[in-house]
VMD Tcl script that draws the C-alpha trace (Angstrom):
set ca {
  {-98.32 -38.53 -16.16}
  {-95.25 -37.02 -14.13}
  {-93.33 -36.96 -17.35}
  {-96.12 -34.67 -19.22}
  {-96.03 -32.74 -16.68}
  {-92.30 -31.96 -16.11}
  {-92.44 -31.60 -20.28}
  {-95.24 -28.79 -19.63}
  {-93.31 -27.11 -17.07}
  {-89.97 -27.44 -19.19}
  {-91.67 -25.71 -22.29}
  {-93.46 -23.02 -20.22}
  {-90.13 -22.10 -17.87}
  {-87.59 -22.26 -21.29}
  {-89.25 -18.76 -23.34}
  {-89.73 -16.76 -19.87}
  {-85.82 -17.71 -19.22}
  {-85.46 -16.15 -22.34}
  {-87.09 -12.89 -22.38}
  {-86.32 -12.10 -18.84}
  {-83.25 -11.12 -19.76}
  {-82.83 -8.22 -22.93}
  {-80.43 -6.95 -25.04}
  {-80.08 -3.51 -23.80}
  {-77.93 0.00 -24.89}
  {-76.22 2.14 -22.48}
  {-77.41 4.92 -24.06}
  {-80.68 5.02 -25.91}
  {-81.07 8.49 -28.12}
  {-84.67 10.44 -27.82}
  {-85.74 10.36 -31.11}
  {-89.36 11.57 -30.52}
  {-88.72 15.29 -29.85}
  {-88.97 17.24 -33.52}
  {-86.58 19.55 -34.48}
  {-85.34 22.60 -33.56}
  {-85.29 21.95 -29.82}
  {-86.37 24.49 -27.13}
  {-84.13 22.97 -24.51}
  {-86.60 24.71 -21.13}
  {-89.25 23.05 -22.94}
  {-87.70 19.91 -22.98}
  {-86.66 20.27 -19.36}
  {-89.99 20.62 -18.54}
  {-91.21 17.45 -20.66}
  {-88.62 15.39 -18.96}
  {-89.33 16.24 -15.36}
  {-92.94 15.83 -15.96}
  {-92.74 12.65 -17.62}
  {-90.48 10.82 -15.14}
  {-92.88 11.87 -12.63}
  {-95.56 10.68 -14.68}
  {-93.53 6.90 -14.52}
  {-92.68 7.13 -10.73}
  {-88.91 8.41 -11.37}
  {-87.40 10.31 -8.24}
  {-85.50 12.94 -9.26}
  {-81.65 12.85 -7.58}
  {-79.70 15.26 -9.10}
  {-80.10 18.08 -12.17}
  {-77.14 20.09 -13.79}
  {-77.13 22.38 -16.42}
  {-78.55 19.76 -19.58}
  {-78.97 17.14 -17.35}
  {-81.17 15.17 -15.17}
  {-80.52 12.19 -12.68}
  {-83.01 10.30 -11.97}
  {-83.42 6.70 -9.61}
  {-86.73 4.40 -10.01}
  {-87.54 1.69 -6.92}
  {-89.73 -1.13 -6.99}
  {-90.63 -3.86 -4.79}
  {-88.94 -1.68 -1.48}
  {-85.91 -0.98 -3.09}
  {-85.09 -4.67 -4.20}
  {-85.45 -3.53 -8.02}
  {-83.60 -0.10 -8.59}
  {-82.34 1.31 -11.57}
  {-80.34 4.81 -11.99}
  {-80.49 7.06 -14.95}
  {-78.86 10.18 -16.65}
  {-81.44 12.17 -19.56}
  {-79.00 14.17 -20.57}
  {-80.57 17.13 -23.40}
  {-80.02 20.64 -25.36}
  {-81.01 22.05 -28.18}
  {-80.56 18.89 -30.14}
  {-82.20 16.78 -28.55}
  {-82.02 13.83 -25.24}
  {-80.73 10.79 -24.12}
  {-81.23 8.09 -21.61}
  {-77.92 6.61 -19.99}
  {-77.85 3.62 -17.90}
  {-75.80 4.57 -14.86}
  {-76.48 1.52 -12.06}
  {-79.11 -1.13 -11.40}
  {-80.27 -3.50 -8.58}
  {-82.38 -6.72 -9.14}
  {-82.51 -6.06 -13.01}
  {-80.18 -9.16 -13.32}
  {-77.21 -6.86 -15.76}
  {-74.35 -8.40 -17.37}
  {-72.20 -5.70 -18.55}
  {-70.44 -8.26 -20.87}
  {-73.41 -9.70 -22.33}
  {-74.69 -6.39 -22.03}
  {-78.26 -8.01 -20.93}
  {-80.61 -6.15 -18.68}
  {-83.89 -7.41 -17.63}
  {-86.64 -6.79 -19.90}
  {-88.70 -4.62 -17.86}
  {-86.16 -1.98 -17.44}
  {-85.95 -1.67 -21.47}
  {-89.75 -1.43 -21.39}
  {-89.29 1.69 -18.90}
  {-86.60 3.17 -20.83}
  {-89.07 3.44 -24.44}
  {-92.26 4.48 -22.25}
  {-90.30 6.97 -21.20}
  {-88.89 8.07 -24.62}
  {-92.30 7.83 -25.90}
  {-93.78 10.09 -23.17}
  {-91.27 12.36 -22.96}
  {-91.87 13.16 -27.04}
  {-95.65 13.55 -26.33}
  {-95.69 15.28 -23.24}
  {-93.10 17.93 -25.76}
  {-95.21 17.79 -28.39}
  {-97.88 19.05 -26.55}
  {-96.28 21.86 -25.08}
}
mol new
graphics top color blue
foreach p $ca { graphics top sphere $p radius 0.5 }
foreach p [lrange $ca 0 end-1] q [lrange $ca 1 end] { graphics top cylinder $p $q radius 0.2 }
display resetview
């Protein structure tokens, strides 16, 4: 019976090792915004979707946003640039905590490529709809 059951644990524990770890990019390009680009516009769609996800807002330049998202207290953190003009946006990875990176690998945890395409994805339809 103990041997079933360490077999049932093995084969549920193997696939989440897995996928808890993803391949990730260090920059992932905004293809959801249609062409040509008001950049204000897209400002606007940026800000209001990262608020929309729980982003904070660090630090904005001219064509580019900072942005920091906590969970769990601050024991999961994760730091991005959207950089954008009139061509478009992208999302740079700048630092993580608790998202278990390996820069060599280049393997991020799952979840925070999950944020990263909700936020692509809102940040076209929140445009869009402008």
């Amino acid at each position: 019976m103990k041997k079933y059951m360490l077999i049932s644990i093995i084969l549920v524990l193997i696939p989440a090792v897995l996928f808890a770890a993803s391949e990730f990019q260090l920059v992932y390009q905004g293809d959801s915004v249609t062409k040509p680009v008001d950049p204000k516009k897209l400002e606007i769609a940026i800000k209001l979707s990262l608020a929309n996800y729980g982003w904070r807002i660090v630090e904005t330049a001219e064509g580019a946003i900072t942005a920091k998202y906590e969970k769990s207290g601050g024991v999961v953190m994760a730091l991005i640039k959207v950089s954008f003009s009139s061509e478009g946006f992208s999302v740079s990875y700048l630092d993580s905590k608790g998202l278990d990176v390996d820069m060599n690998a280049m393997t991020i945890h799952s979840n925070y490529v999950r944020w990263i395409r909700n936020l692509i994805k809102t940040i076209g339809i929140n445009y869009s709809s402008m």
